[in-house]
VEXDOLUM-590225 format. One record per residue (C-alpha): x, y, z; residue in one letter; residue number from 1. Coordinates in pm, 1 decimal, padded with zeros to 6 digits. Example, Ala and Ser with C-alpha at 12.3 -4.5 7.8 and 13.67 -1.06 7.14 Angstrom:
2
@u: 01230.0, v: -00450.0, w: 00780.0, code: A, pos: 1
@u: 01367.0, v: -00106.0, w: 00714.0, code: S, pos: 2
***
This chain:
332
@u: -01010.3, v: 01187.1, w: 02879.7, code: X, pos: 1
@u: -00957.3, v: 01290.2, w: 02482.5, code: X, pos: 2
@u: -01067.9, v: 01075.2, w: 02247.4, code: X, pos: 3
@u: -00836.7, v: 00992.6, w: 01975.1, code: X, pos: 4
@u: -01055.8, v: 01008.3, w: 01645.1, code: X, pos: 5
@u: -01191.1, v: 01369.1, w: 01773.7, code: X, pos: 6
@u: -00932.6, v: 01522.8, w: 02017.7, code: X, pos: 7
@u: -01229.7, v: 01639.2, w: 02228.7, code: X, pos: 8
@u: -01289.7, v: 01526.1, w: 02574.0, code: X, pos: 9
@u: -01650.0, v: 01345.9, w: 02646.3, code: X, pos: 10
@u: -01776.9, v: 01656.2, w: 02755.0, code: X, pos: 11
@u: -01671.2, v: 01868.1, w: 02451.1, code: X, pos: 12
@u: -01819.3, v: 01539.1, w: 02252.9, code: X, pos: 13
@u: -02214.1, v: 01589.1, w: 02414.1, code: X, pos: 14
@u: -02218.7, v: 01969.2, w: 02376.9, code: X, pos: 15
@u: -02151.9, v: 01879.1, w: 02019.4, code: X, pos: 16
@u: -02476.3, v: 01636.4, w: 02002.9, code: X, pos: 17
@u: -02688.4, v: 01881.7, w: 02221.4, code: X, pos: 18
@u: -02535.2, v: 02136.9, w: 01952.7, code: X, pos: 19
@u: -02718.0, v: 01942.6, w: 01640.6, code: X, pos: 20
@u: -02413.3, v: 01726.9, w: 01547.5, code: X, pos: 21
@u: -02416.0, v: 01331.6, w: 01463.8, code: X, pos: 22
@u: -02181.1, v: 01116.3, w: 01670.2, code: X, pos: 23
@u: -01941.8, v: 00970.0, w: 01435.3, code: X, pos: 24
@u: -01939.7, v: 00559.1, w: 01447.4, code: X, pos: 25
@u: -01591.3, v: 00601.8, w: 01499.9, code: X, pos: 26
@u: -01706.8, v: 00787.3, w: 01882.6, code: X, pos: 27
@u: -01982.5, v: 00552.7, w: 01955.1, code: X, pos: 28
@u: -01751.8, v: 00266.4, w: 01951.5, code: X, pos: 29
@u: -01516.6, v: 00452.8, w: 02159.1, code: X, pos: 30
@u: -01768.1, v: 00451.8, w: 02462.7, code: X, pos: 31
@u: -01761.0, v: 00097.7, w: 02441.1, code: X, pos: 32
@u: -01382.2, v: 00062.6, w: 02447.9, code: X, pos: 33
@u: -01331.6, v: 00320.9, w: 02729.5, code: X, pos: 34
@u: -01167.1, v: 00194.1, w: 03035.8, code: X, pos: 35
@u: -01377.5, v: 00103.1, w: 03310.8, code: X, pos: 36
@u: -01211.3, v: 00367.1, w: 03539.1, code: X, pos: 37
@u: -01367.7, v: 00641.0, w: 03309.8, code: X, pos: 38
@u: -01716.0, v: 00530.2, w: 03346.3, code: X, pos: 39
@u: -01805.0, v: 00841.5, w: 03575.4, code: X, pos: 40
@u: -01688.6, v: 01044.0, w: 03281.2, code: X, pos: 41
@u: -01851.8, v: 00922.2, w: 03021.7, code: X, pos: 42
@u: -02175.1, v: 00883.5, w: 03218.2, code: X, pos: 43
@u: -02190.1, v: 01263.3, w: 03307.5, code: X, pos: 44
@u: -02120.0, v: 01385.1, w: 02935.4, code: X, pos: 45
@u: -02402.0, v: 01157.1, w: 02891.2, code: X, pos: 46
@u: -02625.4, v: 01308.2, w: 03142.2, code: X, pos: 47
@u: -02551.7, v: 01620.0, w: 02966.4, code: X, pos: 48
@u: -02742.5, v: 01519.4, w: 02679.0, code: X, pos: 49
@u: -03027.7, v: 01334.1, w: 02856.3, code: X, pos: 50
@u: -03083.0, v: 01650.2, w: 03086.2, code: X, pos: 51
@u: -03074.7, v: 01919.7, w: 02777.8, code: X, pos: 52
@u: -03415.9, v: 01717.0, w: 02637.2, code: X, pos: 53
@u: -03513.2, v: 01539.7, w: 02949.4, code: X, pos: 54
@u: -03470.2, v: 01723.5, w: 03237.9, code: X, pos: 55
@u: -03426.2, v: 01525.2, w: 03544.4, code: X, pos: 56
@u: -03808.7, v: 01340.5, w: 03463.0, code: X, pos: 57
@u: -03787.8, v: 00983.4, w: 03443.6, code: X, pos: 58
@u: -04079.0, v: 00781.0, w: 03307.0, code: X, pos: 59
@u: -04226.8, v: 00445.5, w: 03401.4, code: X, pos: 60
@u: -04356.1, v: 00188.1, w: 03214.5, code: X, pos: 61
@u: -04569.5, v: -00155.6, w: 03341.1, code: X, pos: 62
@u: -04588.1, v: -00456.4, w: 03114.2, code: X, pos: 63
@u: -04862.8, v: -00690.0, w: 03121.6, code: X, pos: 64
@u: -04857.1, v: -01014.5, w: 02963.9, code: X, pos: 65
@u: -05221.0, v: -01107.4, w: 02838.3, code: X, pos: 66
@u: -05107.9, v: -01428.8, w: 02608.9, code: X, pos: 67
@u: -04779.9, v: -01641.9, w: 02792.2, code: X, pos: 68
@u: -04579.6, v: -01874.9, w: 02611.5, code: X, pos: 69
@u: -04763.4, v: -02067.4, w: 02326.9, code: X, pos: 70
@u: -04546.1, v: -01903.5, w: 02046.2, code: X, pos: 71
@u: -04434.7, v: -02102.3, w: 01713.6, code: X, pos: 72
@u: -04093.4, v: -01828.0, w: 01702.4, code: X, pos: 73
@u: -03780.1, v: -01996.9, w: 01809.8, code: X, pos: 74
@u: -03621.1, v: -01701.9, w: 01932.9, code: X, pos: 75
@u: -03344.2, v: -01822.4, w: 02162.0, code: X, pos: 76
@u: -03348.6, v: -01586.7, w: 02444.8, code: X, pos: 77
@u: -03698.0, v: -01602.1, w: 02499.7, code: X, pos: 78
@u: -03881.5, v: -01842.8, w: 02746.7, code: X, pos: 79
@u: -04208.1, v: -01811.7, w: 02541.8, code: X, pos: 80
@u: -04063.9, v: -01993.0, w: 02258.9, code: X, pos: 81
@u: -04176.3, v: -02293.7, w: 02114.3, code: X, pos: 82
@u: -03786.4, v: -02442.6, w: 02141.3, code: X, pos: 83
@u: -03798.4, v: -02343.4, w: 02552.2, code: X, pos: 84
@u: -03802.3, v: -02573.7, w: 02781.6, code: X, pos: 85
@u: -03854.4, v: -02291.5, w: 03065.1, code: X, pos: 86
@u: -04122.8, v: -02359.1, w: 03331.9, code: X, pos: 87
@u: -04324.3, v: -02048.3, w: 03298.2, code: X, pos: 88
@u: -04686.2, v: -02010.9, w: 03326.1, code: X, pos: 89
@u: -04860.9, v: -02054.2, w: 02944.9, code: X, pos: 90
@u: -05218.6, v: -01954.7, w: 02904.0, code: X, pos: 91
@u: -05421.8, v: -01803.6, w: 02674.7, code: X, pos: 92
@u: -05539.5, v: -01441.9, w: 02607.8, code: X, pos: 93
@u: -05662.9, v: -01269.0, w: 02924.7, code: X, pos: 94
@u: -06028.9, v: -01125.6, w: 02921.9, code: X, pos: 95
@u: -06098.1, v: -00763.6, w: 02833.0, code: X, pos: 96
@u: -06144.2, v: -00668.4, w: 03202.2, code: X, pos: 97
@u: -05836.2, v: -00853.6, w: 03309.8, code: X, pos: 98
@u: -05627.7, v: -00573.1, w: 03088.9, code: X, pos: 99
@u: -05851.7, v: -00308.0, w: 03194.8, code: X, pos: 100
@u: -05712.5, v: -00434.8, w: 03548.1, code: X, pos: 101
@u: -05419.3, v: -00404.6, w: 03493.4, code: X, pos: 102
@u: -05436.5, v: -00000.6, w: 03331.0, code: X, pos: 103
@u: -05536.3, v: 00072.4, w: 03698.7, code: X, pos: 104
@u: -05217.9, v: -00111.1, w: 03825.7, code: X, pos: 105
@u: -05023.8, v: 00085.7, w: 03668.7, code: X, pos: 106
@u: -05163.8, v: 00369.8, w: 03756.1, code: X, pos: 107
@u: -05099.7, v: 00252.7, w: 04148.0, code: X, pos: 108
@u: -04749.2, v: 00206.0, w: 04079.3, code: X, pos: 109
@u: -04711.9, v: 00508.8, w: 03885.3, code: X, pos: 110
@u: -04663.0, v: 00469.5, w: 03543.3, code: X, pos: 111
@u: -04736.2, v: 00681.6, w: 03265.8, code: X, pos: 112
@u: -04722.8, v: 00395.1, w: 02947.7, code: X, pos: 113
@u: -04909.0, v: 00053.7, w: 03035.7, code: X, pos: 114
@u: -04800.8, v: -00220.0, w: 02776.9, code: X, pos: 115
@u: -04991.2, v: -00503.2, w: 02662.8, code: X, pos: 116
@u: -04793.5, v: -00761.7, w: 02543.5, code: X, pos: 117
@u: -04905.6, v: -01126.4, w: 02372.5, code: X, pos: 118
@u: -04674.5, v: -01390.1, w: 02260.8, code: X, pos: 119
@u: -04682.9, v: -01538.5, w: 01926.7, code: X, pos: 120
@u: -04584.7, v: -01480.4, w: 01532.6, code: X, pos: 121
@u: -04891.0, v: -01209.1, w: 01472.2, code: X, pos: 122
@u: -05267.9, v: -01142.1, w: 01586.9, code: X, pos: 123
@u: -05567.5, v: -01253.1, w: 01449.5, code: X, pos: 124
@u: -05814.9, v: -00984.0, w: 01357.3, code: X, pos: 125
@u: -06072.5, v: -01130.9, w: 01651.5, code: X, pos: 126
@u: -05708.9, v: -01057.0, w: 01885.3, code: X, pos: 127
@u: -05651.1, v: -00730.6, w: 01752.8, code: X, pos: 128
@u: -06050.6, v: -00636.5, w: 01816.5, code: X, pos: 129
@u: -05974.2, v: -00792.9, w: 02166.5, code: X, pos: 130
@u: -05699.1, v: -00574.3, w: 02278.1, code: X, pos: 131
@u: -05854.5, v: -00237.8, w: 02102.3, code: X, pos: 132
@u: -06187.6, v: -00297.1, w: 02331.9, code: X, pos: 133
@u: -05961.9, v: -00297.0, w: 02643.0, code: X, pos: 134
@u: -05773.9, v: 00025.8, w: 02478.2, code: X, pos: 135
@u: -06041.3, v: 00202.1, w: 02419.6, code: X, pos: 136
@u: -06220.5, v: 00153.8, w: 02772.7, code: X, pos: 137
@u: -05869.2, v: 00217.9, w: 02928.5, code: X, pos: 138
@u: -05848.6, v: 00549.3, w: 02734.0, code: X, pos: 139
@u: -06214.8, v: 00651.2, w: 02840.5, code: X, pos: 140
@u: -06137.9, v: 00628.8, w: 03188.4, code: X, pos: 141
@u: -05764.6, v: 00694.9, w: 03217.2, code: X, pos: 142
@u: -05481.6, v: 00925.8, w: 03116.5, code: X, pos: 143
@u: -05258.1, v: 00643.2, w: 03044.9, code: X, pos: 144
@u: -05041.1, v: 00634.4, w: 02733.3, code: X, pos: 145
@u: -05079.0, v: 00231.8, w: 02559.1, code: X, pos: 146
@u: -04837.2, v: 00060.4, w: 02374.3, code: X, pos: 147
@u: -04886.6, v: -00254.2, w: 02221.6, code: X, pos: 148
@u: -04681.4, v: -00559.7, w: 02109.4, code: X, pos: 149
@u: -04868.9, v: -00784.9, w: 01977.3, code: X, pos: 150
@u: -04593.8, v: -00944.2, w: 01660.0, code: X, pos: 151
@u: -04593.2, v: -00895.6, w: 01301.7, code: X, pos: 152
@u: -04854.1, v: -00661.7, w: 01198.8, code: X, pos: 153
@u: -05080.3, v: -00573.0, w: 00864.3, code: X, pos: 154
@u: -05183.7, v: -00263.7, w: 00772.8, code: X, pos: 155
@u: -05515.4, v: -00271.6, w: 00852.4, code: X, pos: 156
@u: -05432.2, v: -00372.4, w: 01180.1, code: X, pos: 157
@u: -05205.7, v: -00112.2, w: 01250.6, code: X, pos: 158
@u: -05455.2, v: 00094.4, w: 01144.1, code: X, pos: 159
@u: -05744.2, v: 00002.7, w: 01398.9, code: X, pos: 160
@u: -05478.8, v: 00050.1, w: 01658.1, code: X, pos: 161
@u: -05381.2, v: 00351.4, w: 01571.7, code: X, pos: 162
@u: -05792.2, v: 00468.4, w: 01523.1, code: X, pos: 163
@u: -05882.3, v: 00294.3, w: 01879.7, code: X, pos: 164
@u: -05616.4, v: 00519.4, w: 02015.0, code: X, pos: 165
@u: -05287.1, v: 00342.1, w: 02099.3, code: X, pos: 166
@u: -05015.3, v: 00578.3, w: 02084.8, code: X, pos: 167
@u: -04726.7, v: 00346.1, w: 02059.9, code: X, pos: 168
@u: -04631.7, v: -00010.5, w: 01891.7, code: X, pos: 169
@u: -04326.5, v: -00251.1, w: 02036.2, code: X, pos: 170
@u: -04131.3, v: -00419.7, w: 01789.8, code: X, pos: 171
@u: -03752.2, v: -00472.8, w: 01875.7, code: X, pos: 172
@u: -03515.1, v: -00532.8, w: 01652.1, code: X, pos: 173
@u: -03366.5, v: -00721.2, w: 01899.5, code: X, pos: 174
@u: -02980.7, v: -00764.2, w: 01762.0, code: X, pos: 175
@u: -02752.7, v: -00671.8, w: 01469.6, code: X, pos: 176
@u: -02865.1, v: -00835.1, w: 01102.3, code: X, pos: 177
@u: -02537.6, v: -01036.5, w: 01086.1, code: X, pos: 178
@u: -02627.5, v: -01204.8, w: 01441.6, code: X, pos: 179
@u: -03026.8, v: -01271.1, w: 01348.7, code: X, pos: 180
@u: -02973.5, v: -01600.7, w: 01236.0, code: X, pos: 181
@u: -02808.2, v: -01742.7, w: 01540.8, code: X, pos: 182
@u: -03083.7, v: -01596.0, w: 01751.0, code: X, pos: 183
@u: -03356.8, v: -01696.2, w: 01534.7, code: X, pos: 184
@u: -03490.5, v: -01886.1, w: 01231.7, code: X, pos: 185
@u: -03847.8, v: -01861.9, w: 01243.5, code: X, pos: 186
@u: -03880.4, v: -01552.6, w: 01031.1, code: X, pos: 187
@u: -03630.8, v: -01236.6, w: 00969.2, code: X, pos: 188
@u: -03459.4, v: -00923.6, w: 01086.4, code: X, pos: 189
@u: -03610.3, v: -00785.8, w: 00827.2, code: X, pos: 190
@u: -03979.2, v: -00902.7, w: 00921.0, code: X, pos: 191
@u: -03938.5, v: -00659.6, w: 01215.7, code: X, pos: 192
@u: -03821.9, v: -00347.2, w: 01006.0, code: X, pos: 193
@u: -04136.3, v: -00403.5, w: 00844.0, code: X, pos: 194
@u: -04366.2, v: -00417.2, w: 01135.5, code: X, pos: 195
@u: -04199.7, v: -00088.9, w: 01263.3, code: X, pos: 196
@u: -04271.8, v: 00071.2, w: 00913.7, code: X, pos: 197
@u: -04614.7, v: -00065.9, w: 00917.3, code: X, pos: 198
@u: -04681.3, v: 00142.5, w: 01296.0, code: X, pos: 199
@u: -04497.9, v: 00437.1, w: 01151.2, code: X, pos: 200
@u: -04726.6, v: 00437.6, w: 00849.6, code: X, pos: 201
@u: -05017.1, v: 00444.9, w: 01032.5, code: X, pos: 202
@u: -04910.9, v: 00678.3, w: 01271.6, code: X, pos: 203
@u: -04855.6, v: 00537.7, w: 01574.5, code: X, pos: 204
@u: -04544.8, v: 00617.3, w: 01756.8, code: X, pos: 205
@u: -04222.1, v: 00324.9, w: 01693.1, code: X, pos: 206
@u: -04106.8, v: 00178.0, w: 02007.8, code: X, pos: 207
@u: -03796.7, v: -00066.6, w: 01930.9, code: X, pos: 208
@u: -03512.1, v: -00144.7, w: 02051.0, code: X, pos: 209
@u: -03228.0, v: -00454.5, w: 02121.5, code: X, pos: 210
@u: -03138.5, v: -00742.6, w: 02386.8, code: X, pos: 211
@u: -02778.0, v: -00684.6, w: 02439.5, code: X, pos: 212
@u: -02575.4, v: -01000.0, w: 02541.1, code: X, pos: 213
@u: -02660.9, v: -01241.8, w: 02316.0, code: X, pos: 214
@u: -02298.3, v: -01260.5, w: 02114.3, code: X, pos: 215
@u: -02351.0, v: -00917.2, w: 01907.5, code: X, pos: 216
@u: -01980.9, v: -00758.0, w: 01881.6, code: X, pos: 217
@u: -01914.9, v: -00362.2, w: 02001.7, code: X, pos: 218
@u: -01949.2, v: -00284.8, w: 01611.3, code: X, pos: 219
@u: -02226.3, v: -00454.7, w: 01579.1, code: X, pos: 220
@u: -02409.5, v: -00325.8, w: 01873.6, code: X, pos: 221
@u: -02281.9, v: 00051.9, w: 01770.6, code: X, pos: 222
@u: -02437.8, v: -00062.6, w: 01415.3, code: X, pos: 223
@u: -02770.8, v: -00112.1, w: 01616.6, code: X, pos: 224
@u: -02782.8, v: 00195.0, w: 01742.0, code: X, pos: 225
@u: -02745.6, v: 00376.7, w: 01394.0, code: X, pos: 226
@u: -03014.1, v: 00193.2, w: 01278.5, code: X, pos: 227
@u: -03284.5, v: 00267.2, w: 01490.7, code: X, pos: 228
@u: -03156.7, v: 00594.9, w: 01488.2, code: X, pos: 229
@u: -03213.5, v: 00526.2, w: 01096.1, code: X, pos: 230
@u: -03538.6, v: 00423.1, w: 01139.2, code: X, pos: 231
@u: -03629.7, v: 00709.6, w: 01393.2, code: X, pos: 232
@u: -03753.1, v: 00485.0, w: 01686.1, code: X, pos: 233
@u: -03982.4, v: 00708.5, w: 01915.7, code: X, pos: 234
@u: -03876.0, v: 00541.3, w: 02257.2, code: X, pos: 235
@u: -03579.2, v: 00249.2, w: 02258.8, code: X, pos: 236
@u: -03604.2, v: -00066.1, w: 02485.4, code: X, pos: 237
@u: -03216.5, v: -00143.7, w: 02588.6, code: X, pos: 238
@u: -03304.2, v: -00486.8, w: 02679.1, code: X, pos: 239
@u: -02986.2, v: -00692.8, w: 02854.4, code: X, pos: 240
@u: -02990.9, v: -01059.8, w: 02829.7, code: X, pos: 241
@u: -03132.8, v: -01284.9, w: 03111.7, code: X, pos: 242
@u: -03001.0, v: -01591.5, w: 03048.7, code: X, pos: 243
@u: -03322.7, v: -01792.8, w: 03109.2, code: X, pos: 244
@u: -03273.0, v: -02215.3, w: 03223.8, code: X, pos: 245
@u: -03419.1, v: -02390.0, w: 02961.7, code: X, pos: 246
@u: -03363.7, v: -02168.4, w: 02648.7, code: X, pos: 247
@u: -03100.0, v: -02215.0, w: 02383.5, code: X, pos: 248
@u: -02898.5, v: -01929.8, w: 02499.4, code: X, pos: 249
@u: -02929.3, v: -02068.6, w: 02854.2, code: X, pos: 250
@u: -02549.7, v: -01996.8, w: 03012.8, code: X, pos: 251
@u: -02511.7, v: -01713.2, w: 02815.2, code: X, pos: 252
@u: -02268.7, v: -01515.7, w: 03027.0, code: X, pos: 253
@u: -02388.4, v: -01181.8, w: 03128.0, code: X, pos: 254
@u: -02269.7, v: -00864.9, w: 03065.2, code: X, pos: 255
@u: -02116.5, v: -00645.7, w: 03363.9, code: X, pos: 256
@u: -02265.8, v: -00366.8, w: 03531.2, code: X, pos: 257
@u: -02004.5, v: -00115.0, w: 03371.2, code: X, pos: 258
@u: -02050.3, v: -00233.5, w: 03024.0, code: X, pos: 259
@u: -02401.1, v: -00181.8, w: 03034.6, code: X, pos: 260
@u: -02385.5, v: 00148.1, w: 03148.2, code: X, pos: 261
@u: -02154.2, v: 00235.6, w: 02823.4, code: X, pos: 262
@u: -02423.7, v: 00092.6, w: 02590.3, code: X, pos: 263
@u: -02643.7, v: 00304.3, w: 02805.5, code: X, pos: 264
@u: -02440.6, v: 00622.7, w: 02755.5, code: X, pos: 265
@u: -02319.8, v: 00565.4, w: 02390.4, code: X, pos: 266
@u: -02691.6, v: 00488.6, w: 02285.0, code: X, pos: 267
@u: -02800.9, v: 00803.0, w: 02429.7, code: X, pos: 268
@u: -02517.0, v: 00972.8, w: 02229.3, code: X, pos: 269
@u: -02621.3, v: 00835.8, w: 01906.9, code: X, pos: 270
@u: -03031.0, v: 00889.0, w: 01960.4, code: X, pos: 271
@u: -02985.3, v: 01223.0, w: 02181.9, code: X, pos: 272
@u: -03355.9, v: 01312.7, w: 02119.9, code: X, pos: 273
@u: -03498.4, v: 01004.5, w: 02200.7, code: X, pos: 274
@u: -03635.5, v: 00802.9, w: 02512.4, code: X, pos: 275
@u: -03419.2, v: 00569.9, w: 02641.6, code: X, pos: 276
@u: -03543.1, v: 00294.3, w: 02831.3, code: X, pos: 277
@u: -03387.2, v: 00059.4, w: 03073.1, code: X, pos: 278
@u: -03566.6, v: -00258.2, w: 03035.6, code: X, pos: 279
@u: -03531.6, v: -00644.9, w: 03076.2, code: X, pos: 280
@u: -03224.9, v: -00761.3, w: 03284.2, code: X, pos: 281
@u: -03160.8, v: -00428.5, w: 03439.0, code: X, pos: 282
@u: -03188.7, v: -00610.4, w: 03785.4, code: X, pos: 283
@u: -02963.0, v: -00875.6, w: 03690.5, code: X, pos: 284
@u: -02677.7, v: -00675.6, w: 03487.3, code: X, pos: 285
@u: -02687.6, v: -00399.1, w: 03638.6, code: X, pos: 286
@u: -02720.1, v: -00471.7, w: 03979.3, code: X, pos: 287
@u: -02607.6, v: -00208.2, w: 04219.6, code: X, pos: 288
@u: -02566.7, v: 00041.2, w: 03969.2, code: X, pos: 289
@u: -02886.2, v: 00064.6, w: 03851.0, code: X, pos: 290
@u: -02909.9, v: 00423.1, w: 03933.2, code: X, pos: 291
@u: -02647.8, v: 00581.4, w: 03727.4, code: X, pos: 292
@u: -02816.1, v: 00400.6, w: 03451.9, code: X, pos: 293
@u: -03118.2, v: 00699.8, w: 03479.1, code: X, pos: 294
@u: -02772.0, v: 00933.6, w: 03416.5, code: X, pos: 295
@u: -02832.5, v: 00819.2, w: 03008.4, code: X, pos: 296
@u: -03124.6, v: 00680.0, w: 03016.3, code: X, pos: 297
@u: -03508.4, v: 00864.0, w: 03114.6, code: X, pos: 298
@u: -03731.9, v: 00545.5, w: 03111.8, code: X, pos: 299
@u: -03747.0, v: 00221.4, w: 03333.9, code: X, pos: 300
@u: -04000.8, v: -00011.2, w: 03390.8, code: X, pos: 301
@u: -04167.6, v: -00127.1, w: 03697.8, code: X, pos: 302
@u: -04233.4, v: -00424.6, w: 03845.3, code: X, pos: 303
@u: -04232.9, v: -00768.2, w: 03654.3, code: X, pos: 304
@u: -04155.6, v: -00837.1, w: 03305.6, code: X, pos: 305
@u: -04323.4, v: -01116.5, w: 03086.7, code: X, pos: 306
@u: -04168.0, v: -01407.9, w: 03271.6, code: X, pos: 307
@u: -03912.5, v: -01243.6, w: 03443.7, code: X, pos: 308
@u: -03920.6, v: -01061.1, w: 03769.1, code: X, pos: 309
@u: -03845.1, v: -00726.5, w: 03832.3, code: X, pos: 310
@u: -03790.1, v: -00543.4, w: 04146.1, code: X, pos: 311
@u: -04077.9, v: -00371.5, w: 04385.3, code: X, pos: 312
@u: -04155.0, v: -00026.0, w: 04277.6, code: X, pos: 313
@u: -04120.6, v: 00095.4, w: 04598.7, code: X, pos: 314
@u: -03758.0, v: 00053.0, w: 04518.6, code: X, pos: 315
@u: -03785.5, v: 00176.3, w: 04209.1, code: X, pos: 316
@u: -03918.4, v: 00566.4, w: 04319.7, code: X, pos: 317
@u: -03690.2, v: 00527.4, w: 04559.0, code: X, pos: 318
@u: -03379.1, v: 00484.7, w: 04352.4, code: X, pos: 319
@u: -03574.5, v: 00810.5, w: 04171.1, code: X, pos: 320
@u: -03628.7, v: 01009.8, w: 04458.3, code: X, pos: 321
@u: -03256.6, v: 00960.3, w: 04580.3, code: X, pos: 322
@u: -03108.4, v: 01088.7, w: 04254.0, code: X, pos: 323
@u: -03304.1, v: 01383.8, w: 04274.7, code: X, pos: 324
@u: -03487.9, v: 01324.9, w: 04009.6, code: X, pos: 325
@u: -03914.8, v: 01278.1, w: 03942.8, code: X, pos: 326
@u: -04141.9, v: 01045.6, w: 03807.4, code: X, pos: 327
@u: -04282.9, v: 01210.0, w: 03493.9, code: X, pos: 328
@u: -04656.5, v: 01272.0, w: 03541.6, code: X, pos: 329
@u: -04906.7, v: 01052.9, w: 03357.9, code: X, pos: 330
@u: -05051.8, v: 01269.9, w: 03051.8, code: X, pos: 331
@u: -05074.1, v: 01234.5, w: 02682.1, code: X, pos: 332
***
């Protein structure tokens, strides 16, 4: 296939990225449009890319959720919300050795980045000491990589994360600017630009990303990927909507396998460097062709999510092992 703003094919396109040149927004919205009988192209001229810095290594990632529902944020697609009516469990923080628990977990089902995750706007400073005794007893007797997302952050807090040794902070964007209101009105797009500045600042590693599926347009959603291309996210959640009974974008119709895989491949185009990760709703938009997801993207995550389930790992390494591919070992 040529594509009409460039006259190059797909293939001619990648060897341009993995040659040091920007996708135009012109291209990126181009993936989106393709027809879904050219999905096998534009998936292998985005495995060209992903293999050039990636290799055929794919890296896992386990979530755990120490602090469930109990959040003042009114973010529709979420079940933790204080506007959800979804019956999920809701407790408070989980004890230091709980966390710990769960490092060696992930370890079992091997992942190389264990997440702790807590609802809510932002952390307390007695939170934030919480979660960096669990980090740093998890980094004394493991080679795990931690990322945390704990909401809005100060800088002193980012700070003693960074100093108690987590290498990475969570903090999606979560959809286009223009779109933020009808998703949320409990603070602002721009509140979460600012907690990814505040990690950057004090050096630990940017992890954000987007829930696709939650009305953005293909501009808009090409628009997201420039921008956290803009703000040089480290690793890049591509989150798909799981349209959750009970919250305000319960019914939300989901997006098909195919069109997934095109964000998949045109957000690899547009952050070529950067890790890719399939994550929430991959098992429910994706479906049966999860696998040639891994052909853009180099990150999953196993097992459950925060209120969500996921899929057995065993089906996970599986899926790996029948590309051809490998788990990426667990080192910093």
């Amino acid at each position: 296939m040529e594509l009409i703003q460039t006259k190059k094919t797909w293939k001619e396109l990648a060897q341009g990225v993995i040659d040091g040149n920007s996708i135009s927004r012109e291209d990126a919205l181009a993936i989106l449009h393709t027809k879904d009988e050219d999905i096998l192209e534009i998936m292998n001229a985005a495995f060209l890319i992903r293999h050039h810095y990636y290799g055929k290594k794919v890296k896992l990632n386990m979530i755990i959720n120490t602090k469930s529902g109990l959040c003042p944020e009114d973010c529709g697609y979420c079940s933790q919300s204080i506007v959800s009516e979804a019956p999920i469990d809701r407790y408070a923080w989980l004890t230091k050795e709980k966390i710990v628990e769960g490092a060696y977990e992930a370890k079992r089902r091997k992942a190389g980045t264990y997440c702790i995750v807590a609802s809510g706007r932002r952390p307390t400073d007695k939170e934030v000491e919480h979660v960096i005794g669990a980090v740093k007893e998890i980094r004394e007797n493991t080679d795990l990589k931690i990322c945390c997302c704990l909401g809005f952050l100060n800088e002193d807090q980012a700070a003693r994360l960074a100093e108690a040794g987590v290498h990475r902070y969570n903090h999606n964007l979560n959809t286009h600017v223009n779109n933020y209101e009808n998703i949320c009105s409990t603070h602002t797009y721009d509140d979460r630009v600012d907690t990814v500045e505040k990690a950057k600042e004090a050096g630990i590693s940017p992890c954000s990303g987007a829930i696709f599926g939650m009305g953005e347009t293909d501009e808009q959603a090409v628009d997201i990927a420039f921008e956290l291309n803009r703000i040089d996210a480290d690793s890049i959640p591509c989150n798909f909507l799981v349209s959750i009974k009970g919250t305000p974008l319960e019914g939300q119709e989901a997006l098909t396998p195919v069109k997934c895989l095109k964000i998949l491949a045109m957000m690899r185009f547009v952050n070529p460097t950067k890790e890719i990760r399939i994550s929430g709703g991959r098992e429910v938009n994706l479906r049966s062709l999860q696998p040639l997801g891994l052909f853009a993207a180099n990150s999953i995550f196993v097992g459950d999510y925060l209120t969500t389930e996921g899929q057995e790992p065993t089906s996970d390494w599986g899926i790996i092992e029948d590309l051809g591919f490998e788990i990426e070992e667990c080192a910093l």
